[in-house]
N, C-alpha and C positions, 0 to 999 in steps of 0.2 A: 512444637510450634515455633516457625521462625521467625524474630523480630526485623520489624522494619529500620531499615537506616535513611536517617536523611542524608541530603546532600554535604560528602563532607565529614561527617560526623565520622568515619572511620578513621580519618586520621589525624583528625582533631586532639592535638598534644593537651596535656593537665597543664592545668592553670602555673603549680610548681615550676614545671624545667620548661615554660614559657617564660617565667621570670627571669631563669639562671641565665637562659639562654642571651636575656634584654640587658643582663648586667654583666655577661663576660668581661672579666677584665682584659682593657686592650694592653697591647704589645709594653707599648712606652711606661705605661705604671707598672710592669714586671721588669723593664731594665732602670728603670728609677728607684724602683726598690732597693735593685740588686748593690747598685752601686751605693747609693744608703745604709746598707748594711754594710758595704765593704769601706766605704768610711767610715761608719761606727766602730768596726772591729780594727781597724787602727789607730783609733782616737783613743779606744778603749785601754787595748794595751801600751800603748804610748804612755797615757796616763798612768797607767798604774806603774808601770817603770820610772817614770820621772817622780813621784812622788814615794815610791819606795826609795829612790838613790837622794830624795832629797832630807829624807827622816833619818837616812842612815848615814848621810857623807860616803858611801863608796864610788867611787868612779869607772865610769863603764869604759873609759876610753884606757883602761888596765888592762880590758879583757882580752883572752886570747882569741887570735884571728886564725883560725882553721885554714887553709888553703890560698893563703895572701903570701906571695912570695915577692911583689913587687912593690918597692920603697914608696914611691910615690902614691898606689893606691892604701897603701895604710897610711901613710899621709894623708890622704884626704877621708879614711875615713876615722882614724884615730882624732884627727885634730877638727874632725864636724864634732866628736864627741866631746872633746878636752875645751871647744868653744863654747860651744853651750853652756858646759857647765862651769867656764869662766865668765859669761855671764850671769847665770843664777847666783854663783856667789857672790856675785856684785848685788844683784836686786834679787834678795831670796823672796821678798813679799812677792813681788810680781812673779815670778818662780814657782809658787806653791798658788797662788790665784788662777794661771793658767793653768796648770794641770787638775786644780781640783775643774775650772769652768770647761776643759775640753773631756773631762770624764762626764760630767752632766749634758754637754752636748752629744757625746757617746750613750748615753742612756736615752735621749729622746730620739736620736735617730731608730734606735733598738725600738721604742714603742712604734714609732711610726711604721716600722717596717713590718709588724706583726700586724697592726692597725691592717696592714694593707693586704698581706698574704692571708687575714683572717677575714675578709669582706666586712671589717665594720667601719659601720659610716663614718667616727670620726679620723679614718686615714687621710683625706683629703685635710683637716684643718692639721693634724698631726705633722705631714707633711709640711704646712705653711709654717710654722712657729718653727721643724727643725731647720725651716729655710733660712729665716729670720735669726736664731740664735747662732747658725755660722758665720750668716753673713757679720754679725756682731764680734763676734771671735775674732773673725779672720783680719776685717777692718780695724778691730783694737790692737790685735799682732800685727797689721802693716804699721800703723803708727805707732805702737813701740820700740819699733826696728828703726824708724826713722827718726823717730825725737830723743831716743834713748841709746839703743846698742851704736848708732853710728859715732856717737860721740866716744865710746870707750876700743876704739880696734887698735888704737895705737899701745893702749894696755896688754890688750890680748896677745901681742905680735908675742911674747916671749913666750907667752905656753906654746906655740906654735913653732917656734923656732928649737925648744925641747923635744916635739914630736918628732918633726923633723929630723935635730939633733940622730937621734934613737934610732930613729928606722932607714936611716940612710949608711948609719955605723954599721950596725947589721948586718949589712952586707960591703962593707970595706968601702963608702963612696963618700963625698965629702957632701954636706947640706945642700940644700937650694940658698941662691943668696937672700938676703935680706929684704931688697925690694920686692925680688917675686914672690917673698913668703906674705907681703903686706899685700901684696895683691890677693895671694890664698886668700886672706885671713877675710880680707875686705868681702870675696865674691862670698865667704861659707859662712859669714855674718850676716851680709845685708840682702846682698842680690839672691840666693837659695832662698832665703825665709821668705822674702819677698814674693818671689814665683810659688810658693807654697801659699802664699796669702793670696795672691793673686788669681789661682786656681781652686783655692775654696770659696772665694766669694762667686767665680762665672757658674760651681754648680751651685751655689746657693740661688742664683738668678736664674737658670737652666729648674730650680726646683718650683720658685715660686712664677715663674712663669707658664710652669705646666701646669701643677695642685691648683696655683694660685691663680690661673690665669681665666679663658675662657673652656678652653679644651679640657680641665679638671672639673669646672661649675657643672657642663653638662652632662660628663659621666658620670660624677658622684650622684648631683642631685636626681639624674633618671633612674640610676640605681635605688634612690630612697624612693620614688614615685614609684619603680616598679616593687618594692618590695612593699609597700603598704597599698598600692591601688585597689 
């Protein structure tokens, strides 16, 4: 006996992957993610390295440089390290506050970003809060740069001129002079940290502009409408 179809009804999808289909996640919360995580995973181990060299007092700006055979760029990357870490020993409290607060904002990116690859609903607020604690970061690191590390570069200029010193003997040449090492010293203090601050807060606003904005309200919350409708 063969049953009758109505109109339609053959290819009428299950309620199920009508849902999934209502909530595919689009394009931009997959490269918002991505990049989420790939901030996280250098906040992550950034942190944990500054706060293992800060328990231990070793210095990374010792370490050997595999494949660096030019004076000047181990200058610049020995003495980004030898500066940093002449300033932590000037402010260790603020030293060890930042690294523990950017390993905590490493762990909310990490929830947010499973939040998001796992479809649960709270990825959308996940997202806003890890917006919000970098933009907090990153604006309390532009203003410690500015009301505190500028004050101290004229300190710094001798570890600098020691790097220098080293890796320019190395190869039989005499330093950079004085002035241009203060200028080094000035840009791999203020202006670097800066643009680094500077670019954590645009995706913080790139974050809560999306999650946070209107284009986030309506994906999320159709997603919760279609998964309980």
């Amino acid at each position: 006996m063969s049953a009758n179809h109505g109109p339609g009804e053959g290819t009428k999808r299950p309620s199920g992957e009508a849902s999934r289909l209502a909530t595919r996640r689009p394009r931009w919360v997959t490269v918002l993610a991505v990049l989420m995580l790939l901030a996280g995973a250098r906040l992550f181990l950034g942190s944990l390295t500054d706060l293992r060299r800060l328990a231990t007092g070793r210095s990374m700006a010792e370490v050997r440089l595999d494949g660096v055979v030019d004076a000047d760029q181990e200058v610049l990357i020995r003495g980004q390290l030898a500066l940093d870490e002449a300033v932590d020993r000037a402010h260790p409290v603020a030293a060890r506050v930042e690294a523990a607060a950017r390993l905590v904002l490493a762990l909310v990116f990490f929830f947010a970003v499973a939040a998001v690859f796992s479809d649960d609903p709270r990825a959308r607020r996940a997202s806003v809060l890890a917006a919000w604690a970098s933009m907090a970061l990153y604006v309390g690191s532009g203003v410690f740069v500015l009301t505190v590390v500028r004050g101290g570069i004229a300190d710094a200029v001798p570890v600098l001129q020691q790097v220098a010193t080293k890796a320019h003997a190395r190869i039989g040449e005499a330093p950079p002079a004085a002035a241009d090492l203060a200028q080094l010293a000035s840009t791999l203090m203020i202006q670097v940290p800066l643009l680094s601050a500077a670019l954590g807060v645009l995706f913080s606003v790139l974050l809560l502009v999306t999650f946070g904005g209107r284009r986030g309200r309506l994906f999320y919350n159709d997603g919760i409408k279609a998964d309980h409708g």
